[in-house]
matplotlib code that plots the C-alpha trace (Angstrom):
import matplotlib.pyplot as plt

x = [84.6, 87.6, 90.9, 93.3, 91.1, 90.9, 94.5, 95.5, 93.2, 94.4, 98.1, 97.1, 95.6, 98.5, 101.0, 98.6, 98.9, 102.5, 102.9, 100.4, 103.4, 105.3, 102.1, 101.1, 104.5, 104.0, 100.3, 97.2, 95.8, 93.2, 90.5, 88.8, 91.8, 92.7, 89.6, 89.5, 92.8, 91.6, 88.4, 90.3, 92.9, 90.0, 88.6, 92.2, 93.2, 90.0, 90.8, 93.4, 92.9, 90.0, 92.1, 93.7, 90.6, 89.0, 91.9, 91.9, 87.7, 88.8, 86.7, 89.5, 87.1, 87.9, 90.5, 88.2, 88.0, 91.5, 91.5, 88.3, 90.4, 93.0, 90.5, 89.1, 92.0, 93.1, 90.0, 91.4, 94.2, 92.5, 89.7, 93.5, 94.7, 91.6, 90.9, 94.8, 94.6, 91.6, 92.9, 95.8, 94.7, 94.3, 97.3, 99.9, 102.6, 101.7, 102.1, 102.6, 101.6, 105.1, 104.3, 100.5, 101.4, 103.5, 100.9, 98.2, 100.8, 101.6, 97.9, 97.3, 100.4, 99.8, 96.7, 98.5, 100.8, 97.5, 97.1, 100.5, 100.4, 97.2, 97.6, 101.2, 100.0, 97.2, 99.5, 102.0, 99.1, 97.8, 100.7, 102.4, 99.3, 99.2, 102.6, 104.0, 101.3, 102.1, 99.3, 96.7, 97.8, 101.4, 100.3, 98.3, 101.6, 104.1, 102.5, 101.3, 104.8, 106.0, 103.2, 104.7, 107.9, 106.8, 105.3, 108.3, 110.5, 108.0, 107.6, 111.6, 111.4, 108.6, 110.7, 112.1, 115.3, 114.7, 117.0, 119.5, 120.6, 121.7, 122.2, 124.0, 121.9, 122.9, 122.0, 123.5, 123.2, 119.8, 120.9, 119.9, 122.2, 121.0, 118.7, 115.9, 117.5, 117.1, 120.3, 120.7, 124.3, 126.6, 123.4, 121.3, 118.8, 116.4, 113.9, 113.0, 111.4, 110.3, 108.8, 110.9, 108.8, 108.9, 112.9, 112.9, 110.7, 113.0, 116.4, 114.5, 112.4, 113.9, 116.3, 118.5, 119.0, 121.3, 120.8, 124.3, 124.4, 126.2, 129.7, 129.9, 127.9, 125.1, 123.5, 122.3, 122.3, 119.5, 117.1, 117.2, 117.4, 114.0, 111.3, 108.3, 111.5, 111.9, 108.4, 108.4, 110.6, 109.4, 105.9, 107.5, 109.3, 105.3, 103.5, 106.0, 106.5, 104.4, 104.9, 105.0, 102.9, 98.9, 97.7, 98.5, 102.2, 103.8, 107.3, 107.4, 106.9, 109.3, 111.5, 114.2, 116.9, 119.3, 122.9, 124.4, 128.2, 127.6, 124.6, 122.8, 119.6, 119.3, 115.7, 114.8, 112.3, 110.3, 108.8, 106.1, 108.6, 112.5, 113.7, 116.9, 117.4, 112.8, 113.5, 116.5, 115.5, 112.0, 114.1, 116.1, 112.8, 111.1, 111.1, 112.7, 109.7, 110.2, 109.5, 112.8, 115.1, 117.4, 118.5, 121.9, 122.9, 125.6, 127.5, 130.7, 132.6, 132.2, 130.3, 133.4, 135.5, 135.3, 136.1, 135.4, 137.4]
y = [115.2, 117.1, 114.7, 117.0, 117.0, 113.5, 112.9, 115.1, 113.7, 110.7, 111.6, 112.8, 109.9, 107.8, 110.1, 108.9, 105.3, 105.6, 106.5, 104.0, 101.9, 103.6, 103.8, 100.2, 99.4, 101.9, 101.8, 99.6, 101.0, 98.0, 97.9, 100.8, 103.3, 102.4, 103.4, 106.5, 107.6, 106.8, 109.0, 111.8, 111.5, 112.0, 114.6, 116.6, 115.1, 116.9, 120.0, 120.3, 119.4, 122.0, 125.2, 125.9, 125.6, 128.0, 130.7, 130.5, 131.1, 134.0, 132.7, 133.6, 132.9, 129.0, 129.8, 129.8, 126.2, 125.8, 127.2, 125.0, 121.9, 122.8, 123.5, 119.9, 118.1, 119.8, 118.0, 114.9, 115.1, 115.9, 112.8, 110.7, 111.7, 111.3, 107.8, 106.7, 108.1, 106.3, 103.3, 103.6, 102.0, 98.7, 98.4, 96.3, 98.4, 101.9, 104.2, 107.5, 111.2, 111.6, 109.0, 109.7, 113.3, 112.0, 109.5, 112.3, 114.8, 112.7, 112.2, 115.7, 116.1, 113.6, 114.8, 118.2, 116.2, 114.6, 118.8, 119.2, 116.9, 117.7, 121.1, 121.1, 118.2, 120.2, 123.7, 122.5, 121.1, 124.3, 126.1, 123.8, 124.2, 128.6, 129.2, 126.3, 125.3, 121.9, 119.6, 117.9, 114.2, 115.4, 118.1, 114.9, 113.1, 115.0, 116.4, 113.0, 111.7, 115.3, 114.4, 110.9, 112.4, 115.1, 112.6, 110.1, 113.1, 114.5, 110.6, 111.2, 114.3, 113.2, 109.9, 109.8, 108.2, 105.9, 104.5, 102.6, 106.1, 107.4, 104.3, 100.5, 97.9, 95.0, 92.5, 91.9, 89.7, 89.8, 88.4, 88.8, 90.7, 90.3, 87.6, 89.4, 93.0, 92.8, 94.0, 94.4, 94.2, 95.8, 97.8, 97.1, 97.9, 98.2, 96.7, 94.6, 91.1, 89.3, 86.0, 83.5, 82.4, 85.6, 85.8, 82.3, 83.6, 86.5, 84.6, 82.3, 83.7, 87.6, 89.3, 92.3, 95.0, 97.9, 100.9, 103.0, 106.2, 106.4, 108.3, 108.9, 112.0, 113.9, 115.0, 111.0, 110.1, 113.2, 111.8, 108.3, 110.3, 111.7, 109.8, 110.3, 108.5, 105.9, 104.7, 104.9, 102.3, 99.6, 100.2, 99.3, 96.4, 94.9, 96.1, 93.6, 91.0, 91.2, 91.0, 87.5, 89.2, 89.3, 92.9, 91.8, 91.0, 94.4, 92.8, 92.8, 96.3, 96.8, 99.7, 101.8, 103.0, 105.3, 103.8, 107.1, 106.8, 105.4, 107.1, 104.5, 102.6, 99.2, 97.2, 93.6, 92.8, 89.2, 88.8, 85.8, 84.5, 84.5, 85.6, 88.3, 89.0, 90.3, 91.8, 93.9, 94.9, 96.1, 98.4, 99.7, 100.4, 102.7, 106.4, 109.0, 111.6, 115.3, 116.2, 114.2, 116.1, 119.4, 119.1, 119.1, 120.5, 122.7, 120.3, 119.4, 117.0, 113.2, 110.9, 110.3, 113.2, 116.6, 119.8, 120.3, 118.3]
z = [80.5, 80.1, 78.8, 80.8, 83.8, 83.8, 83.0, 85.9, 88.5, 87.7, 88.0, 91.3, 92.9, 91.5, 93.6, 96.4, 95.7, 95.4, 99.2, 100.7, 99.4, 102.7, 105.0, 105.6, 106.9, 109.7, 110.7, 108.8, 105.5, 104.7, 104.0, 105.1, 106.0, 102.5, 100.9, 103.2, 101.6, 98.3, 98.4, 100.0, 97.0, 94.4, 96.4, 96.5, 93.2, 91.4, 93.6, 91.6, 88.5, 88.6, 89.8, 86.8, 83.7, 86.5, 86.7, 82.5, 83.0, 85.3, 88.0, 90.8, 93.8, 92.7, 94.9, 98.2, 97.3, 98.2, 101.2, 102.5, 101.5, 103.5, 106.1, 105.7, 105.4, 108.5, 110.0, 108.5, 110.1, 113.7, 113.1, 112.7, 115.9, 117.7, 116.2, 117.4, 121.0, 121.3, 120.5, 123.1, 126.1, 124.1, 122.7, 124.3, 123.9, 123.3, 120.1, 122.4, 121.4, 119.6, 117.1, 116.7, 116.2, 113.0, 111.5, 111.6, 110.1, 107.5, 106.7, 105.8, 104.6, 101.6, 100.4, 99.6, 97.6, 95.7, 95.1, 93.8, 91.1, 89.6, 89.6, 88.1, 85.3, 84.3, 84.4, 82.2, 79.9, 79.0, 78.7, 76.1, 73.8, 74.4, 74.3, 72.0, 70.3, 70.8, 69.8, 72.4, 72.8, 73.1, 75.7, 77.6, 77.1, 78.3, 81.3, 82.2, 82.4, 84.2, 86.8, 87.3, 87.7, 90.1, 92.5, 92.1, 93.3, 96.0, 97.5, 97.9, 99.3, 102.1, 102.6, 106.0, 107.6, 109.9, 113.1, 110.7, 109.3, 112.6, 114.6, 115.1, 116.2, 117.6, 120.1, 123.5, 126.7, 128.8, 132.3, 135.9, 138.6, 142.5, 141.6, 140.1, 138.8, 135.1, 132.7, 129.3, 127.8, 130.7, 131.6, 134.8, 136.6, 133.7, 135.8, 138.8, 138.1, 141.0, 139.7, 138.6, 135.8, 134.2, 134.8, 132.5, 130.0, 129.5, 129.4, 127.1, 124.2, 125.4, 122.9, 124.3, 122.0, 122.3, 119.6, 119.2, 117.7, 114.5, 114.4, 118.2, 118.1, 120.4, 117.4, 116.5, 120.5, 121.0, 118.5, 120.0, 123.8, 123.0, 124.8, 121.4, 119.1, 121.9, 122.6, 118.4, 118.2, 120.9, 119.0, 115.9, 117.0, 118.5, 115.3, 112.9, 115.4, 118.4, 122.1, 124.1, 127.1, 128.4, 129.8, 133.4, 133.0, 133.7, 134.1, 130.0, 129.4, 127.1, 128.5, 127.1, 128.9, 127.7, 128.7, 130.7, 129.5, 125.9, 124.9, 123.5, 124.2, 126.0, 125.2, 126.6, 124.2, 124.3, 120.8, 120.3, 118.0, 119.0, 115.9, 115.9, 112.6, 112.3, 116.0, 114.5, 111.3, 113.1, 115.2, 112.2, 110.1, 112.5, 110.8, 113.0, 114.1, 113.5, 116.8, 117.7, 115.4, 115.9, 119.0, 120.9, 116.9, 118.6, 120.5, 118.5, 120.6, 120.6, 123.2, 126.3, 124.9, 126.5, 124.3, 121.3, 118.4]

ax = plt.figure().add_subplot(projection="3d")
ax.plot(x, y, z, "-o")
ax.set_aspect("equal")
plt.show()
């Protein structure tokens, strides 16, 4: 077999490795997501690495192959979002179509990236020894590292913010107003709980969170507005430390309301361990979804002010 082919697939699935790094603190990857990702980053990886040894051969319909592997990873990307929604009415606290939507981009998305590496490691390969005539294990060298490089910089480049870049979070009071109307910091009427066991359990083990967009702007408050980004975060908070709650307690829904004169978001959150720091740091991690981004991008005046400043 081919060094350079073998160099660059490798390359390739390494790129892929690299980002399951970022994966499994969003959704599971082990065991057998894991080794789905895996076998689709040889598949993509060899894809690849094959494209350009063709193109020198002058066998241009290797390019057809492309094309069906973007096709099937396509398919890769609907059997993701299938699998997730159908997972959805077992799931405590739900992921919501927003978030699914994201996962399964990100999928197909990553497998390109496999694409990208091989083909660019195995490119640079063959053109250092035509039009340098540079020698073979430098060639292998130097276009191995340039492939490590490459997916370094792509894994930056698909790395998204998450709430701490556009938001405060902090924790606040949980308390009861007219016996049994739940509120959250000076928020209330988040909900109505009527039995009085489930009022103790929330001024117990409950933690109140309030998310504040960063610099007093509409721009940061309309990505944590969004209802996708919202139901994101609660998700997030129950994937890292779960939700004190049976599927025939409705009262500890998590819920978040957007707090009409401040802009930010008010959560009463009952974790199965009360810890603040985990509960906070869980809301800060969660990645910001695309579908909740550019909006409100041409309102120019801070949150209270009116007119432009």
């Amino acid at each position: 077999m081919d060094t350079a082919f073998v160099v660059a697939l490798s390359i390739g699935v390494l790129s892929r490795l690299i980002m399951l790094n970022v994966d499994k603190k969003q959704y599971p990857t082990q065991p057998n997501v894991l080794l789905t990702q895996l076998v689709l980053a040889f598949v993509a990886s060899a894809l690849g690495a094959l494209v350009v040894p063709a193109l020198l051969e002058k066998s241009y319909t290797s390019i057809t192959f492309l094309s069906l592997a973007a096709e099937q990873f396509r398919k890769v990307r609907e059997s993701r979002r299938n699998t997730l929604q159908n997972l959805e009415d077992i799931q405590l606290v739900k992921r919501g179509s927003a978030f699914i939507e994201e996962i399964a981009r990100t999928y197909e998305v990553r497998n390109y990236m496999c694409i990208v590496t091989s083909f660019s490691t195995i490119s640079l390969y063959h053109f250092m020894i035509k039009e340098f005539n540079i020698s073979q294990n430098s060639s292998l060298l130097i276009s191995g590292v340039f492939g490590l490089i490459l997916a370094i910089i792509l894994k930056k480049l698909l790395k998204r913010k998450s709430i701490e870049d556009i938001a405060d979070v902090r924790q606040v009071e949980i308390k009861f107003v007219d016996e049994s109307i739940l509120q959250v910091g000076d928020l209330k009427g988040i909900t109505n709980v009527g039995l009085e066991s489930d009022r103790q359990r929330y001024l117990e083990n409950g933690i109140g969170i309030e998310i504040i967009p960063k610099d007093n702007n509409y721009i940061n408050a309309s990505v944590l507005y969004d209802a996708g980004q919202r139901q994101a975060i609660v998700y997030n908070i129950y994937s890292r430390v779960g939700l004190f709650r049976d599927d025939n307690e409705p009262a500890f829904v998590p819920l978040p309301r957007r707090h009409p004169q401040k802009q930010s978001i008010m959560i009463a959150y009952v974790p199965i361990e009360r810890d603040v720091e985990k509960v906070l740091e869980a809301v800060r991690s969660c990645p910001i979804l695309s579908s909740s981004k550019g909006r409100n991008l041409s309102i120019n005046y801070k949150i209270g002010e009116k007119g432009s400043v």
